[in-house]
C-alpha positions as CSV (number, residue, x, y, z in Angstrom):
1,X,94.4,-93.1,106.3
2,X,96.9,-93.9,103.9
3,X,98.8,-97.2,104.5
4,X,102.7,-98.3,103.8
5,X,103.2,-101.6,103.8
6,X,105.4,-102.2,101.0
7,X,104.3,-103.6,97.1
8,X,106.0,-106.5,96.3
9,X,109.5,-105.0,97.2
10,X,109.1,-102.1,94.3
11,X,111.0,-98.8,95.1
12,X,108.4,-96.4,95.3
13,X,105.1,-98.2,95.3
14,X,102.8,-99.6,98.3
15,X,100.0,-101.3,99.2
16,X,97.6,-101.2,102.2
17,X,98.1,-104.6,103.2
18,X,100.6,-107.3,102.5
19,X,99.7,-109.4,98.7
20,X,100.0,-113.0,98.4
21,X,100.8,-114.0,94.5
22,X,101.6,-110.4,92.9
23,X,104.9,-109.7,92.4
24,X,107.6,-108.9,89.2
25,X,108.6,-111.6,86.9
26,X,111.0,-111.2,83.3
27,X,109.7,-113.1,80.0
28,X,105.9,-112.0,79.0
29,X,107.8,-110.2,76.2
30,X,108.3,-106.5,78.5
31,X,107.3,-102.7,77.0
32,X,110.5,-101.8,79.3
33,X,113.4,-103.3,80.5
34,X,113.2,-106.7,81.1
35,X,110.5,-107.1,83.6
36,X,106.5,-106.8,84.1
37,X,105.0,-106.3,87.5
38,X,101.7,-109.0,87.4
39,X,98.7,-108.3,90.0
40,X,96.5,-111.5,91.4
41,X,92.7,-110.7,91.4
42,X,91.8,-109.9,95.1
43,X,95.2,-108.6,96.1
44,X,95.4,-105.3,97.6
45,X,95.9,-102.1,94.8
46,X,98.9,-100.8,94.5
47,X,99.6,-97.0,94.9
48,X,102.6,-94.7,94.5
49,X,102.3,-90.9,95.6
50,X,104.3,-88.6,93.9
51,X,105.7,-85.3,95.2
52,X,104.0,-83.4,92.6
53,X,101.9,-80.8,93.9
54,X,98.6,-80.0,91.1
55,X,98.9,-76.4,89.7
56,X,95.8,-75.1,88.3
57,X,95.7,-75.4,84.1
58,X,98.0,-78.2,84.4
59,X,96.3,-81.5,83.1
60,X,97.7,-85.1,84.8
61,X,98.2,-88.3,82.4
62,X,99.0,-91.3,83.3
63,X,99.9,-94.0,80.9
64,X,100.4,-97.7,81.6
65,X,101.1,-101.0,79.3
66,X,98.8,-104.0,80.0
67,X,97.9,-107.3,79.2
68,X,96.1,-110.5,80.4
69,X,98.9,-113.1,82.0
70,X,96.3,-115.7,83.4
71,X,92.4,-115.2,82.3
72,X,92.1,-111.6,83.7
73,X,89.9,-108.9,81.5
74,X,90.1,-105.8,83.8
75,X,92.7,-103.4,84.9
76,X,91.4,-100.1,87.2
77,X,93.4,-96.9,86.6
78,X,92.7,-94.2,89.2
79,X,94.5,-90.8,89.5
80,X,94.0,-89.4,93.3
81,X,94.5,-86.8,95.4
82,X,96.5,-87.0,98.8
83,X,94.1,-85.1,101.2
84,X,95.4,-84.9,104.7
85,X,96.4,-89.0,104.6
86,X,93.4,-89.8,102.6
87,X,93.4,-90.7,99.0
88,X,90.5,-89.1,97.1
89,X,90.0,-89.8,93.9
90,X,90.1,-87.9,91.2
91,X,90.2,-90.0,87.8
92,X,89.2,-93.5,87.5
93,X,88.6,-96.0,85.0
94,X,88.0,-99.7,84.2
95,X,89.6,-101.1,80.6
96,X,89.6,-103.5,78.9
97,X,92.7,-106.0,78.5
98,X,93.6,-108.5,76.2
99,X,96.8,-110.8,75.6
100,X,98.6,-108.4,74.0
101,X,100.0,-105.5,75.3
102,X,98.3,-102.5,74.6
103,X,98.8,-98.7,75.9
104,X,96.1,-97.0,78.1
105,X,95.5,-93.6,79.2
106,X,93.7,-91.8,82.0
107,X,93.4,-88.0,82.4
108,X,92.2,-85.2,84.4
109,X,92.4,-81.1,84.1
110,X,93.3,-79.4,87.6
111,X,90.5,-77.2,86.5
112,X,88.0,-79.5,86.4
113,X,88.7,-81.1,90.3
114,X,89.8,-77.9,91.8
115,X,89.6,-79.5,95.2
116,X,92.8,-81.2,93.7
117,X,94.8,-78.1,93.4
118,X,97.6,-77.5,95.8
119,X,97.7,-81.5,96.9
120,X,100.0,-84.0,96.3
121,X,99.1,-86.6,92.8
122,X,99.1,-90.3,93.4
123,X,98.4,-93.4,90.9
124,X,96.7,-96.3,91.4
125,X,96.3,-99.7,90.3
126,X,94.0,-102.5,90.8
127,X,93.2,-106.1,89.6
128,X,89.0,-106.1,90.0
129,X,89.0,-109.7,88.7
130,X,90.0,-113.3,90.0
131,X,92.9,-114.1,88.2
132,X,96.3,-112.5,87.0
133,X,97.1,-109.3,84.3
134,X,100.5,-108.0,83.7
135,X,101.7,-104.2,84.0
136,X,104.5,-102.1,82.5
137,X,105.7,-98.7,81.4
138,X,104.2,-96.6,84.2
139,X,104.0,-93.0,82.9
140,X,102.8,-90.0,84.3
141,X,103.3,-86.3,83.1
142,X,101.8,-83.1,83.6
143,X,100.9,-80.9,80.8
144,X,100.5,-77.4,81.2
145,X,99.1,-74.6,78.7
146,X,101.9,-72.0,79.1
147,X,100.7,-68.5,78.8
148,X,101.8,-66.7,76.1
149,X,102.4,-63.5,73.9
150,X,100.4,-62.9,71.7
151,X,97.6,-63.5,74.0
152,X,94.4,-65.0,73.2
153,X,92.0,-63.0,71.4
154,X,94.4,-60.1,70.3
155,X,93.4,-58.7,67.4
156,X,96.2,-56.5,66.1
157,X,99.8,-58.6,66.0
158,X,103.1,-56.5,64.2
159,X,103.3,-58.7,61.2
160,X,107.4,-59.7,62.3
161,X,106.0,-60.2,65.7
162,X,108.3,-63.3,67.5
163,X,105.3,-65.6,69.6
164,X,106.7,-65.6,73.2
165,X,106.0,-68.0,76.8
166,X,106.8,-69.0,80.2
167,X,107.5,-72.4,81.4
168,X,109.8,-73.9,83.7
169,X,113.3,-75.0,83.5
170,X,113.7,-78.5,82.1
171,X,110.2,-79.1,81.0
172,X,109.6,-80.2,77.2
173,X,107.6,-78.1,75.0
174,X,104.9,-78.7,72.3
175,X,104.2,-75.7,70.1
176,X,101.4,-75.6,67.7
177,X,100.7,-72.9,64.8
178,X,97.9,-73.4,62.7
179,X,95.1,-71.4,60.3
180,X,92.3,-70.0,61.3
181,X,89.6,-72.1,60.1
182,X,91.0,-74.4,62.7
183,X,91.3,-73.9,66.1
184,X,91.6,-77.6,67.5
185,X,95.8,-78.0,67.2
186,X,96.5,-79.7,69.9
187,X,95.2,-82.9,68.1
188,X,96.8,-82.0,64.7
189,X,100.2,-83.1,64.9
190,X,100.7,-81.3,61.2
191,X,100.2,-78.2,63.2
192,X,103.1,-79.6,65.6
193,X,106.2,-77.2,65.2
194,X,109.8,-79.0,66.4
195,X,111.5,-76.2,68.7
196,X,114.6,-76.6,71.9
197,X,113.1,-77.6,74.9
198,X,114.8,-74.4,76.9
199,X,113.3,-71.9,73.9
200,X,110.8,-68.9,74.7
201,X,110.1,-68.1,71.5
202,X,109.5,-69.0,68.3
203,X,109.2,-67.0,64.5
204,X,106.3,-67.7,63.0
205,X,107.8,-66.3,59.6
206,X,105.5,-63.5,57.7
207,X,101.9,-63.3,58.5
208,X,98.9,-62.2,56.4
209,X,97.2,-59.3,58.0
210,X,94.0,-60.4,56.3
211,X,94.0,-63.7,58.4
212,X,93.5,-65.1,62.0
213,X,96.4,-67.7,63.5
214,X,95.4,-69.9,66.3
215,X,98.4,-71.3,68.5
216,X,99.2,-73.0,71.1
217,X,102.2,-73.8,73.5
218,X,101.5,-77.5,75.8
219,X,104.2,-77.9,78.6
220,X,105.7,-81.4,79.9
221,X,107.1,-82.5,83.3
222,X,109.4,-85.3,83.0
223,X,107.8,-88.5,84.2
224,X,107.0,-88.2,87.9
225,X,106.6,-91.9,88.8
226,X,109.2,-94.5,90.2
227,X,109.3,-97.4,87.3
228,X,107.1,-100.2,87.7
């Protein structure tokens, strides 16, 4: 089962048994604030489970900062599942740090671990190596592909026609609008349109009924993890 024995005193995050030399320290030049967590090689992982619960179509990220503090090369990211007191997992990866800081991120789509959906999200850290690497900037956010109005595939839009969807309260919002010889936008930040986070709808302006309009509307939970 899961266990609870707290992480190095950190609000939020845990570890399965007690670590000897990992802890939080200030200098190393921080990403946030003005202090790094830093993990000894063959200390227990550390673990925080949120209260999110996965909805299908929504995709997880989690984003950390990382560097080397004392001849370490490895940090594991895994994104798990809480299923009935046992962490599954669900995401994992191995990178590659260096002195610097440097930004990683791990993903998964609800979709494509549907024994995820309807469980609790946890993230995980580990040290795989024998000496000491640095962490900050814990981020994790859910992004979710709102429906919307037109939906896909409709051939026949009203030319003034407003493009309409349905997110929660609160959550930022990502539109795209792009031409029809590309349907890729969410990795075109030209196709990136600016619009109020509590806005349903947006005016595309005119539209040629000769073409085709791809678009796109990506949903974002504030970050779900206590700071580390």
């Amino acid at each position: 089962g899961i266990g609870g024995t707290p992480a190095v005193d950190i609000p939020g995050w845990a570890s399965d048994t007690a670590v000897e030399d990992s802890g939080v320290e200030d200098g190393y030049e921080p990403t946030d604030g003005s202090w790094i967590a830093f993990m000894m090689g063959g200390d227990p992982a550390v673990w925080q489970l949120t209260d999110h619960v996965l909805g299908s179509g929504e995709t997880i990220i989690l984003k950390v900062d990382a560097r080397v503090t004392w001849q370490a090369d490895t940090l594991t990211m895994t994104l798990y599942y809480n299923d009935g007191g046992t962490r599954v997992v669900a995401a994992t990866e191995d990178v590659s740090i260096t002195e610097a800081w440097q930004e990683f991120e791990l993903s998964f789509a609800a979709d494509d671990v549907p024994a995820a959906i309807g469980k609790q999200i946890g993230v995980l850290f580990a040290n795989p190596t024998s000496n000491w690497l640095g962490i900050d900037h814990v981020r994790l956010e859910v992004v979710y592909v709102s429906p919307v109005n037109p939906e896909d595939g409709r051939k026949y839009v009203d030319w003034d026609e407003d493009l309409e969807w349905t997110v929660a309260n609160g959550w930022d919002i990502d539109l795209y609008w792009g031409p029809e010889d590309d349907p890729n936008l969410s990795s075109k930040p030209e196709y990136k349109r600016l619009v109020d986070s509590s806005a349903t709808t947006w005016d595309p302006g005119t539209m040629d009924p000769k073409k085709s309009y791809f678009w796109r509307v990506d949903a974002h939970e504030p970050n779900l993890v206590d700071p580390y």
